[in-house]
N, CA, C and O atoms as a DFTB+ gen file, in Angstrom:
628 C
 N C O
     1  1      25.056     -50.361      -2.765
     2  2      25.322     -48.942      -2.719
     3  2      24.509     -48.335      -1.581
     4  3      23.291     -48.464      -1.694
     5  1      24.988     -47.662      -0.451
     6  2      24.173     -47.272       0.517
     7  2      23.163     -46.198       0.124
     8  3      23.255     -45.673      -0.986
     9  1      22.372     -45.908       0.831
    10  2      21.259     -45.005       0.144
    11  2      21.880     -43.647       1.295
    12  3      22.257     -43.696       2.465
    13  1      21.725     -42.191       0.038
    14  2      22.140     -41.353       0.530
    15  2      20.740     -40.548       1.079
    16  3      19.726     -40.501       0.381
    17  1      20.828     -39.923       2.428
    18  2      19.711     -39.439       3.027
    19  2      20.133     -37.906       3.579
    20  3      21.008     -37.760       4.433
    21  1      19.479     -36.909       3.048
    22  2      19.523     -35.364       3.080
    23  2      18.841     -35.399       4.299
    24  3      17.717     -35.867       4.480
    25  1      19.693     -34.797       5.257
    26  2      19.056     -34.164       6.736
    27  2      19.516     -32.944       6.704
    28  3      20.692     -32.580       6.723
    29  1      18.422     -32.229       6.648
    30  2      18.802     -30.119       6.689
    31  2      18.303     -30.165       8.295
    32  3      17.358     -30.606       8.948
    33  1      19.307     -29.569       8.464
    34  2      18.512     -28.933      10.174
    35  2      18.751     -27.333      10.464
    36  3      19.274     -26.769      11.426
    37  1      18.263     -26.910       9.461
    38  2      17.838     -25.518       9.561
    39  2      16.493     -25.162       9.919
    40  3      15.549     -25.841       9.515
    41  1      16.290     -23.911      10.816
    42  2      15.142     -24.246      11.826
    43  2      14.386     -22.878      11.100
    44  3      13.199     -22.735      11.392
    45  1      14.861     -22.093      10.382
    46  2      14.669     -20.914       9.868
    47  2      13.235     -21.159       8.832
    48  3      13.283     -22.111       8.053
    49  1      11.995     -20.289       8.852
    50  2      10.472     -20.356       8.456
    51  2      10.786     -20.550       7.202
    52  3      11.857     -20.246       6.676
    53  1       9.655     -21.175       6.580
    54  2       9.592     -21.575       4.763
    55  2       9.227     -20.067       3.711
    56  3       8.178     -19.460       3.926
    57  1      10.071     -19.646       2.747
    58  2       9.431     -18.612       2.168
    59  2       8.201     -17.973       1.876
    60  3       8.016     -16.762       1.757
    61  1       7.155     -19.139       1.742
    62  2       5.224     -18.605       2.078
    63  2       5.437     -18.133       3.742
    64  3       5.105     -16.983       3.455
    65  1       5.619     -18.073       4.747
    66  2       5.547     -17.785       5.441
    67  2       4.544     -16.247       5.797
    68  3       4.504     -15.400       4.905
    69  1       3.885     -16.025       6.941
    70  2       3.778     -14.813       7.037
    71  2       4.495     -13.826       6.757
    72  3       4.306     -12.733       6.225
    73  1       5.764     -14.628       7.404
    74  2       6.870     -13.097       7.561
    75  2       7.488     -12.711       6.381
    76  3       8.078     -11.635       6.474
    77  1       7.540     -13.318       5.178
    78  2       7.914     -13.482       4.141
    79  2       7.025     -12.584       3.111
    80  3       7.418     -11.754       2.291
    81  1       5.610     -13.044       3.434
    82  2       4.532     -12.035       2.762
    83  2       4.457     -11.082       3.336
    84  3       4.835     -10.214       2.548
    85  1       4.163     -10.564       4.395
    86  2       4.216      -9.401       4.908
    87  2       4.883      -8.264       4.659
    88  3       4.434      -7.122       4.762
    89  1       6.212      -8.665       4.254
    90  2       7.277      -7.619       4.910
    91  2       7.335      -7.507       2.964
    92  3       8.484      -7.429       2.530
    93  1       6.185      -7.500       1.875
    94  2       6.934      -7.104       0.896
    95  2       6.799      -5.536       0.925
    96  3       6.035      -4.799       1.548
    97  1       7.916      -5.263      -0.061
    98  2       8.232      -3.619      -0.235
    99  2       6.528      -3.021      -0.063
   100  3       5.519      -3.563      -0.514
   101  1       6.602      -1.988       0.583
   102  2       5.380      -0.815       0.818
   103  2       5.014      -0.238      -0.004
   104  3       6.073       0.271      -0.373
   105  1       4.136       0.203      -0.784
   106  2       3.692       1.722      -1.931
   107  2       5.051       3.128      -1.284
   108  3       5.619       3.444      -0.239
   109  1       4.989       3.519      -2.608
   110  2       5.314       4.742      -3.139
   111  2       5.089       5.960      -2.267
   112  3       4.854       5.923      -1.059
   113  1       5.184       6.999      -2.989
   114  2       4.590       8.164      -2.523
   115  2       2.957       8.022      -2.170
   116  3       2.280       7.068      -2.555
   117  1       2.449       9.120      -1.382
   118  2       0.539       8.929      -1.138
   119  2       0.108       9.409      -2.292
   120  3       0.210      10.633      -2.205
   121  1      -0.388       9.066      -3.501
   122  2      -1.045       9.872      -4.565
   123  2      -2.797      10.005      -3.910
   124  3      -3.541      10.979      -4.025
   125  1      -3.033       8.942      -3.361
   126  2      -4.425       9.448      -2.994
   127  2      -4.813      10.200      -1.477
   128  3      -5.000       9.906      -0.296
   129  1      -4.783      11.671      -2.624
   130  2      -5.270      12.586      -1.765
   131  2      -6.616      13.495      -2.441
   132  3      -6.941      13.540      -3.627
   133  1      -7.164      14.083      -1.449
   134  2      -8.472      14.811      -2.029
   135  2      -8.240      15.774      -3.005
   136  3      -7.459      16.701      -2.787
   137  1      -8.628      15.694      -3.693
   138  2      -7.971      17.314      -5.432
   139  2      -9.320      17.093      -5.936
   140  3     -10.070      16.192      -5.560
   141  1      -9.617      18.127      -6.964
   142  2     -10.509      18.187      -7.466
   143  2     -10.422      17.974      -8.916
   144  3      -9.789      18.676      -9.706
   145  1     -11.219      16.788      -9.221
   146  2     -10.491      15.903     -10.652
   147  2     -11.172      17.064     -11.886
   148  3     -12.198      17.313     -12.519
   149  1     -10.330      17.335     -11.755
   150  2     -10.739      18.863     -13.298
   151  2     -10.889      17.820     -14.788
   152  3     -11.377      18.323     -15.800
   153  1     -10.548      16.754     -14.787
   154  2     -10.425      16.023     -16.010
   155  2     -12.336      15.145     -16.050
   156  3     -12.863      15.014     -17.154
   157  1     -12.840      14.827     -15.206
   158  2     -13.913      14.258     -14.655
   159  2     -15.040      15.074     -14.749
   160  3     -16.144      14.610     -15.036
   161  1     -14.748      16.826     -14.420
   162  2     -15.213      17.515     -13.512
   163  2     -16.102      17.747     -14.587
   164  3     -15.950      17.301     -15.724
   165  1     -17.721      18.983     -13.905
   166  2     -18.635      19.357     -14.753
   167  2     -18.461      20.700     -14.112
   168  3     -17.679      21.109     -14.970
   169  1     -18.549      21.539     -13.427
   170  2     -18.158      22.702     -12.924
   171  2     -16.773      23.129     -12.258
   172  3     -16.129      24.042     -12.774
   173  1     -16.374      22.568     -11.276
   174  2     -15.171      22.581     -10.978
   175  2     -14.106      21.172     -10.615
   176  3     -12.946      21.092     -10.212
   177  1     -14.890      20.411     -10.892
   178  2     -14.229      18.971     -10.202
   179  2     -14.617      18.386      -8.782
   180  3     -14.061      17.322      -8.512
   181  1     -15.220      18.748      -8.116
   182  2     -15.367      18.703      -6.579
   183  2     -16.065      17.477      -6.209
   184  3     -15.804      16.805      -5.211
   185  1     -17.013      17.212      -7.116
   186  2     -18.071      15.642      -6.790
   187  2     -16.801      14.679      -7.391
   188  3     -16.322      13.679      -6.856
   189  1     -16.550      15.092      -8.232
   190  2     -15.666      14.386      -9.474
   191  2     -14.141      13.516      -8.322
   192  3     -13.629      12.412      -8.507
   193  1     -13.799      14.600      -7.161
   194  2     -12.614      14.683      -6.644
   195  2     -13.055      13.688      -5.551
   196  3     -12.405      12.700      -5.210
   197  1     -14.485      14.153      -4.944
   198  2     -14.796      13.468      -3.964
   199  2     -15.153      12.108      -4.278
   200  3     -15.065      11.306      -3.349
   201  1     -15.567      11.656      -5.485
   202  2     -15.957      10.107      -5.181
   203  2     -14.622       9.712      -5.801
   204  3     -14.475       8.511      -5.573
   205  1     -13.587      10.191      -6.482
   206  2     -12.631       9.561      -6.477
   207  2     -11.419       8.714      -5.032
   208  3     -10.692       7.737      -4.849
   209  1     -11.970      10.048      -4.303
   210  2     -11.149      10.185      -2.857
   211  2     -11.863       7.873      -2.220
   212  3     -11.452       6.723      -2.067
   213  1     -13.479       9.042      -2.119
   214  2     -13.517       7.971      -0.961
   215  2     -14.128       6.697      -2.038
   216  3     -14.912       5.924      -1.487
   217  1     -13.851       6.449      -3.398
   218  2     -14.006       4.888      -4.091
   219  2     -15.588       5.061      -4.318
   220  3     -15.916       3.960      -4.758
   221  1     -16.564       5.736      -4.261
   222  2     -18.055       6.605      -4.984
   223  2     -18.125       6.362      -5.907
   224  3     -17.171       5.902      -6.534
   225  1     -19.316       6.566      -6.423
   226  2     -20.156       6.287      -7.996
   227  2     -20.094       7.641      -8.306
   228  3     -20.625       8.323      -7.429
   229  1     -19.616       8.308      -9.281
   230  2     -19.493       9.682      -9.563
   231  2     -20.869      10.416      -9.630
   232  3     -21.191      11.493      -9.127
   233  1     -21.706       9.409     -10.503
   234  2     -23.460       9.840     -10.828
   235  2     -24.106       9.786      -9.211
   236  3     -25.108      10.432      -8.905
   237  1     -23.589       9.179      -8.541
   238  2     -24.345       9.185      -6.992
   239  2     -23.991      10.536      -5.928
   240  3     -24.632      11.167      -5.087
   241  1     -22.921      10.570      -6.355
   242  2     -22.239      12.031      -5.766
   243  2     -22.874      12.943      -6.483
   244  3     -23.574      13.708      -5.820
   245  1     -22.852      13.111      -7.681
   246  2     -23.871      14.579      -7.910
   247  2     -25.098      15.032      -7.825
   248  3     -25.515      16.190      -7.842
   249  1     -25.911      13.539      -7.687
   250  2     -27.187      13.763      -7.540
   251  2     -27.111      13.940      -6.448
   252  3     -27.328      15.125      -6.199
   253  1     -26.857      13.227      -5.398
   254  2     -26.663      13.919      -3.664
   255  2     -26.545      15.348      -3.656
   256  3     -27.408      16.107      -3.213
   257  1     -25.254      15.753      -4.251
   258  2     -24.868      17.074      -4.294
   259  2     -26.105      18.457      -4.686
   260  3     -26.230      19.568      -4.170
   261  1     -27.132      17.558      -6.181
   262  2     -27.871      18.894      -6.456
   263  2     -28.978      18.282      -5.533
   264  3     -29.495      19.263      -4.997
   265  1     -29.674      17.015      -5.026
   266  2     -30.848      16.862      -3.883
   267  2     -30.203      17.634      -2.643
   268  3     -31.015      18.236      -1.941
   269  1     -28.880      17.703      -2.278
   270  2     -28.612      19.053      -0.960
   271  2     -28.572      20.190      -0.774
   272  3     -28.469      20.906       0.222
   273  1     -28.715      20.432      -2.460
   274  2     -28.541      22.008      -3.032
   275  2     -30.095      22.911      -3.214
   276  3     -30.584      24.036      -3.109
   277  1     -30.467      21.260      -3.619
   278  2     -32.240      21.573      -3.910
   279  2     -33.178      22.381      -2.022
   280  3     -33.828      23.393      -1.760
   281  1     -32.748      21.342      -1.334
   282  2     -33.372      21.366      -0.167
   283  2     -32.613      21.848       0.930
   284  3     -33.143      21.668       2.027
   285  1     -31.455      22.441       0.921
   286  2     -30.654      22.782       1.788
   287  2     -30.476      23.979       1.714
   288  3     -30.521      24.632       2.757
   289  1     -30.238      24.585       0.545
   290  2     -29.793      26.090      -0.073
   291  2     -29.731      26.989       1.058
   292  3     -30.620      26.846       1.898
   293  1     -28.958      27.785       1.229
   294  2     -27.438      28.050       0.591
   295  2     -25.953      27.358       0.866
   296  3     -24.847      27.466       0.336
   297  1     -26.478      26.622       1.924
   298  2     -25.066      26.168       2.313
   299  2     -24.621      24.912       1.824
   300  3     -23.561      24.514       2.306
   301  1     -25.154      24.227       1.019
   302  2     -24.008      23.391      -0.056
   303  2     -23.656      24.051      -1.338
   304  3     -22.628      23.900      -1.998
   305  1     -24.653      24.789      -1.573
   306  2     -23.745      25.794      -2.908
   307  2     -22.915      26.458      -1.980
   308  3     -21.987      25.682      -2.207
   309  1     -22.448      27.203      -1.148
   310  2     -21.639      27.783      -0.143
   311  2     -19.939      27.011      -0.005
   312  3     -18.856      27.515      -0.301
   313  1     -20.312      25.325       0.683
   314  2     -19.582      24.520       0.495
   315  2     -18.813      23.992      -0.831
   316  3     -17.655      23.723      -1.152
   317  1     -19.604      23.992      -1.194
   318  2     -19.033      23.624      -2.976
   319  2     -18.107      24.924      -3.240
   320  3     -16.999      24.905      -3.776
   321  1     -18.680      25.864      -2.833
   322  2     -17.657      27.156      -3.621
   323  2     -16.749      26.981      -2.610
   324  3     -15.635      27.227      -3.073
   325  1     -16.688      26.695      -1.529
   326  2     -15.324      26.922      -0.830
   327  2     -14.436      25.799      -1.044
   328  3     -13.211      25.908      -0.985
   329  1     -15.120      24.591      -1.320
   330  2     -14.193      23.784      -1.725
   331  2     -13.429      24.006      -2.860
   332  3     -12.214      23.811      -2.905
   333  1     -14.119      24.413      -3.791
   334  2     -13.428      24.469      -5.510
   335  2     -12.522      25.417      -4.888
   336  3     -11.319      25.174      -4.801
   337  1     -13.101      26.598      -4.407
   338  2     -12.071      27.432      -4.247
   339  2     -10.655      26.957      -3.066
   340  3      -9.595      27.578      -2.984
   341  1     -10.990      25.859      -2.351
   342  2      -9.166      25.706      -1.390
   343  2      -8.814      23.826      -1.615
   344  3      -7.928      23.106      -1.154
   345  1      -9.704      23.622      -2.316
   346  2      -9.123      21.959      -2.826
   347  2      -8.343      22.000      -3.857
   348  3      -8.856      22.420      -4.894
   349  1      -7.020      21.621      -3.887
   350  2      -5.968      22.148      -5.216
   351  2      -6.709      20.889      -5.978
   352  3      -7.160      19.818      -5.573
   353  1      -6.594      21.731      -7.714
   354  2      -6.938      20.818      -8.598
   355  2      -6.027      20.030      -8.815
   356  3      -4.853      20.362      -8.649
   357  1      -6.356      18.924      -9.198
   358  2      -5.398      17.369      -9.420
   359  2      -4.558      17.328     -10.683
   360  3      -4.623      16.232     -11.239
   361  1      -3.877      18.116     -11.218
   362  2      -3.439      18.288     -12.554
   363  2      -2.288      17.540     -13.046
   364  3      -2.027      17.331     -14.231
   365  1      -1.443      17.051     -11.755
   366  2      -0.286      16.826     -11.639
   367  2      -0.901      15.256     -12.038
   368  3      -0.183      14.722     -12.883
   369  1      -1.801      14.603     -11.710
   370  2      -2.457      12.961     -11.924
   371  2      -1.671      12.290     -13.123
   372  3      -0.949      11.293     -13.138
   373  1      -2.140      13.368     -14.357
   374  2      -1.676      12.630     -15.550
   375  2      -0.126      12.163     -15.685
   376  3       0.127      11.068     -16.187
   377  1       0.734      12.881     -15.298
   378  2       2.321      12.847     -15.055
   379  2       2.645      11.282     -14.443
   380  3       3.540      10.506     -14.777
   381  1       1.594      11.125     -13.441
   382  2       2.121       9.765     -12.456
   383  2       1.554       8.284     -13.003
   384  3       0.324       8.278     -13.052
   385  1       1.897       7.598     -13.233
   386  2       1.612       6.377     -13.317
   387  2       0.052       5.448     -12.794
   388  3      -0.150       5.394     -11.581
   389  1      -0.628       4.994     -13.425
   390  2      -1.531       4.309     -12.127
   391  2      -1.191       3.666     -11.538
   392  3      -0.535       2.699     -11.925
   393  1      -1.543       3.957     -10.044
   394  2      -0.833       3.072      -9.461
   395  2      -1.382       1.334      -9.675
   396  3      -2.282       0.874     -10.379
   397  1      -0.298       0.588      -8.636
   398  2      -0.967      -1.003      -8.668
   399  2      -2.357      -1.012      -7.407
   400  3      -2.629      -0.075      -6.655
   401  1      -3.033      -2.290      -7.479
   402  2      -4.099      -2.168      -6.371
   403  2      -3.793      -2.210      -4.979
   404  3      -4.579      -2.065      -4.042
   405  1      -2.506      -2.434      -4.944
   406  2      -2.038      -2.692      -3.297
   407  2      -1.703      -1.590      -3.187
   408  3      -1.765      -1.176      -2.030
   409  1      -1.306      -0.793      -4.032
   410  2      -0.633       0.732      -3.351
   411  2      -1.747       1.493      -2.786
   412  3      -1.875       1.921      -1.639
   413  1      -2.668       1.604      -3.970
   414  2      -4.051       2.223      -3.904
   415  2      -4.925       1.750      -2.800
   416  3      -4.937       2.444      -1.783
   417  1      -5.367       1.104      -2.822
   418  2      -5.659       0.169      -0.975
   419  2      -5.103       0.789      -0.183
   420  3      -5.734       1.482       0.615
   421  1      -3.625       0.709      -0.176
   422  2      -3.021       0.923       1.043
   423  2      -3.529       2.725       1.579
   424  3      -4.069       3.161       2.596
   425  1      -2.935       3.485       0.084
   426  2      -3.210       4.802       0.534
   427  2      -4.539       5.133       0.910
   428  3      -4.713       5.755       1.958
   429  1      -5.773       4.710      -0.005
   430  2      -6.966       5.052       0.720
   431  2      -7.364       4.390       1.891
   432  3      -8.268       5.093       2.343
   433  1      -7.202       3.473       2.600
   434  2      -6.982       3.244       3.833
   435  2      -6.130       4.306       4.978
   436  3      -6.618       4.724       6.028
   437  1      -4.816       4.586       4.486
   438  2      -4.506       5.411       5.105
   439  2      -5.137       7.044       5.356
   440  3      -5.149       7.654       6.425
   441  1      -5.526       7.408       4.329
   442  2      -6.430       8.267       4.270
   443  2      -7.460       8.728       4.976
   444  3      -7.833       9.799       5.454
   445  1      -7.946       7.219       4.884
   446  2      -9.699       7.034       5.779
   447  2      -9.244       6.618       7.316
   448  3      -9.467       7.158       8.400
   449  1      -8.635       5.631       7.009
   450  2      -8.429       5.046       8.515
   451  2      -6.724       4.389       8.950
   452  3      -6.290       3.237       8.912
   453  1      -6.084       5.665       9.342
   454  2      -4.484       5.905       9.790
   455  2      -4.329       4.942      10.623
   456  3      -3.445       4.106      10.438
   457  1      -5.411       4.876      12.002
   458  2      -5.300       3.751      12.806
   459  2      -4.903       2.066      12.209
   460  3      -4.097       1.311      12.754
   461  1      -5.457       1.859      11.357
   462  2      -5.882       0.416      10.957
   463  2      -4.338       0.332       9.806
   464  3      -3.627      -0.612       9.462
   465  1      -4.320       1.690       9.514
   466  2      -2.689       1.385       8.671
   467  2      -1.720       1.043       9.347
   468  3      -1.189      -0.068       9.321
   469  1      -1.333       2.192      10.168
   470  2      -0.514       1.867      11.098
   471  2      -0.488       0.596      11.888
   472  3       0.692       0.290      12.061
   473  1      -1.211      -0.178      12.380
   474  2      -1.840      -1.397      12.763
   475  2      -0.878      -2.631      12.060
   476  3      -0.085      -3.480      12.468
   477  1      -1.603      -2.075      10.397
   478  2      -0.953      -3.089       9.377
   479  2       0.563      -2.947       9.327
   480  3       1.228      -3.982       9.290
   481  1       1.373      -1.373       9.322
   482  2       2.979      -1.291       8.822
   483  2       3.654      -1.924      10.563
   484  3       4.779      -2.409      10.681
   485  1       2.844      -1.788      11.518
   486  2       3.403      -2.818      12.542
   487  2       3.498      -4.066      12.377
   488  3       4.413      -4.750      12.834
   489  1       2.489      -4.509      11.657
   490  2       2.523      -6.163      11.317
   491  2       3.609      -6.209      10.697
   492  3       4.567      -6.847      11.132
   493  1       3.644      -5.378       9.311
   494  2       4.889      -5.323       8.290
   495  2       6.388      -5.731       8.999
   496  3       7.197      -6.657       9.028
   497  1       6.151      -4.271       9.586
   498  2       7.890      -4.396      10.342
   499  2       7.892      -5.601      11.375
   500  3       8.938      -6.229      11.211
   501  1       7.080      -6.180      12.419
   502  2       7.289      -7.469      13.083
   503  2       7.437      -8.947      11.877
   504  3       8.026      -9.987      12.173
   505  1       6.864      -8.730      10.758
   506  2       7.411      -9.737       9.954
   507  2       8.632      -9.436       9.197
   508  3       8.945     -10.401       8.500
   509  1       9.472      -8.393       9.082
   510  2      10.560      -8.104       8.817
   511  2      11.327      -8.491       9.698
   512  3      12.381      -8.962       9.271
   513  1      11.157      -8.464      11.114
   514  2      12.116      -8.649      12.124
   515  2      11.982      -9.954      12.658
   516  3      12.712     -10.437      13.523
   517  1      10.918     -10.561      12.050
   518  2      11.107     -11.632      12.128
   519  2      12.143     -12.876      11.084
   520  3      12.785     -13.913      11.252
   521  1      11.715     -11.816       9.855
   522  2      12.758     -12.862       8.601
   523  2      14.250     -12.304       8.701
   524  3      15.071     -13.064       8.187
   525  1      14.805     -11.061       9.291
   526  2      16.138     -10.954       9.832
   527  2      16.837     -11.606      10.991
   528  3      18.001     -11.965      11.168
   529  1      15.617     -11.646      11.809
   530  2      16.054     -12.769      13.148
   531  2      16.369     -14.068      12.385
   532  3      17.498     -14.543      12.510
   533  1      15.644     -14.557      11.761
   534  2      15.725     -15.875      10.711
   535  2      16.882     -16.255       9.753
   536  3      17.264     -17.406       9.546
   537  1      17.406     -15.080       9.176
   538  2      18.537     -14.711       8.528
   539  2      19.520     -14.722       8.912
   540  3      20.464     -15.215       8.295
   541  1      19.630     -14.071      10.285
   542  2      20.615     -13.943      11.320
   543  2      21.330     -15.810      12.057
   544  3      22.497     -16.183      12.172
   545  1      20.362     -16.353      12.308
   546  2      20.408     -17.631      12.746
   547  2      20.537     -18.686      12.038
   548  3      20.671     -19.801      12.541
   549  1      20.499     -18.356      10.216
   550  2      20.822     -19.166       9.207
   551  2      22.417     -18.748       8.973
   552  3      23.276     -19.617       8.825
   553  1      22.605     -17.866       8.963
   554  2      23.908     -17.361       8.949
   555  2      25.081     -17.647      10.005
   556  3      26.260     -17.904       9.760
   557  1      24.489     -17.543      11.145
   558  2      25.196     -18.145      12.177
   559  2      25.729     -18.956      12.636
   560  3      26.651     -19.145      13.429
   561  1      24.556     -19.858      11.629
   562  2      24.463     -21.117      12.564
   563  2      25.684     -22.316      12.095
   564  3      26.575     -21.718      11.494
   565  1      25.886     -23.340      12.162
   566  2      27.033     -24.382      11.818
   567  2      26.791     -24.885      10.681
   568  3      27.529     -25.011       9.704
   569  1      25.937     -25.113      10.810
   570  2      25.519     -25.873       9.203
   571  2      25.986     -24.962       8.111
   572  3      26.719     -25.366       7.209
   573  1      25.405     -23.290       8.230
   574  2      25.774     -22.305       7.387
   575  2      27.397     -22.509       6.654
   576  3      27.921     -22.672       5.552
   577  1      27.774     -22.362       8.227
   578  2      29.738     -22.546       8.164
   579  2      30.458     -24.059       6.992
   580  3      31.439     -24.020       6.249
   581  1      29.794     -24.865       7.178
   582  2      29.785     -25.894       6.966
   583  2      30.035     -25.501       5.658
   584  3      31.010     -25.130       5.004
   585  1      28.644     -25.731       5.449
   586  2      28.154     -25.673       3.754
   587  2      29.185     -24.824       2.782
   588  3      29.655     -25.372       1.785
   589  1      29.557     -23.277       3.166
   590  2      30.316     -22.119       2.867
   591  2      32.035     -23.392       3.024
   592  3      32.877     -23.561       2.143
   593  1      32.013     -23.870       4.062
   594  2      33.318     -24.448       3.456
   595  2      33.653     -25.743       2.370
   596  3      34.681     -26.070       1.777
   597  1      32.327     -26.287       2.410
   598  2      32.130     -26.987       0.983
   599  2      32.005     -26.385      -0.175
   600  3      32.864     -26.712      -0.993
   601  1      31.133     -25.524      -0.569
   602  2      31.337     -24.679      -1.570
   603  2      32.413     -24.304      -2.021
   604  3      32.501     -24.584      -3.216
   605  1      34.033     -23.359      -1.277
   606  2      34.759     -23.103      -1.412
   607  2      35.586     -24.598      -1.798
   608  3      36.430     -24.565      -2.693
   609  1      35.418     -25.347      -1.382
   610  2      36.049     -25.923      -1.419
   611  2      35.945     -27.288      -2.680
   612  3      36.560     -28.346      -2.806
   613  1      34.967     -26.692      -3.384
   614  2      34.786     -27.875      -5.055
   615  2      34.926     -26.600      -5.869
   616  3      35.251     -26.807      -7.038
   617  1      34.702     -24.936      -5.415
   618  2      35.356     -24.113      -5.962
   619  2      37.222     -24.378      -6.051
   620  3      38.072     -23.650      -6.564
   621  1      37.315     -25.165      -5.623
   622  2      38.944     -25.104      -5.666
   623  2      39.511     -23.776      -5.067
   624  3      40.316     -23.155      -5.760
   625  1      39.117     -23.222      -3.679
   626  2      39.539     -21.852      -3.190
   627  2      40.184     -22.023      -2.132
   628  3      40.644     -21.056      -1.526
């Protein structure tokens, strides 16, 4: 009985691939934005909002806050009131879902550092255009044709 031997000559990247990981779906809407976590909060939310923003120890933010208040006076009590007063409170939070850790990453990155995002959704889209170029040339190609007329054809079509 001769021995049967599978030769694929499809040239198209293996699913681990970069381009494969890269290009998965993006986060959602930006939920992380600066608000003042009224649920957290001890006066108005504002330390509460801020170490949420930038990933902070909440107890480290307030003691900062009253050691700047202690030795600085008036202008972080000043700051604080202008913040409470034009940072919208975060109320809408409870309504939304938590997010997953990749979303959350992503947005506080974007947040902090737009450059280094943008950076990354270029990588994204060059590994997208890379697994459509890939797609494109699996589809094209003869073997594709081939195969599609074997199929049809133990389909009885």
């Amino acid at each position: 009985m001769p021995e049967r031997h599978h030769h694929h000559h499809h040239h198209w990247r293996e699913r681990d691939s970069y381009a494969y990981r890269a290009g998965q779906p993006g986060p959602g809407p930006n939920f992380h934005r600066l608000r003042r976590d009224t649920q957290r909060g001890v006066i108005a939310g504002v330390c509460a909002g801020v170490s949420g923003y930038f990933g902070w120890n909440l107890k480290w933010v307030r003691i900062l806050s009253v050691l700047f208040t202690v030795f600085f006076f008036p202008v972080p009590a000043l700051l604080y009131l202008a913040a409470a007063i034009f940072i919208k409170a975060d109320n809408a939070r409870e309504s939304y879902a938590k997010p997953d850790p990749e979303s959350e990453r992503f947005w506080r990155t974007f947040s902090t550092r737009p450059k280094a995002t943008f950076s990354e959704l270029k990588h994204r889209f060059r590994a997208l255009d890379t697994r459509i170029a890939d797609l494109e040339q699996a589809v094209t190609s003869e073997e594709y044709g081939l195969r599609k007329a074997f199929r049809d054809l133990e389909r009885g079509a």
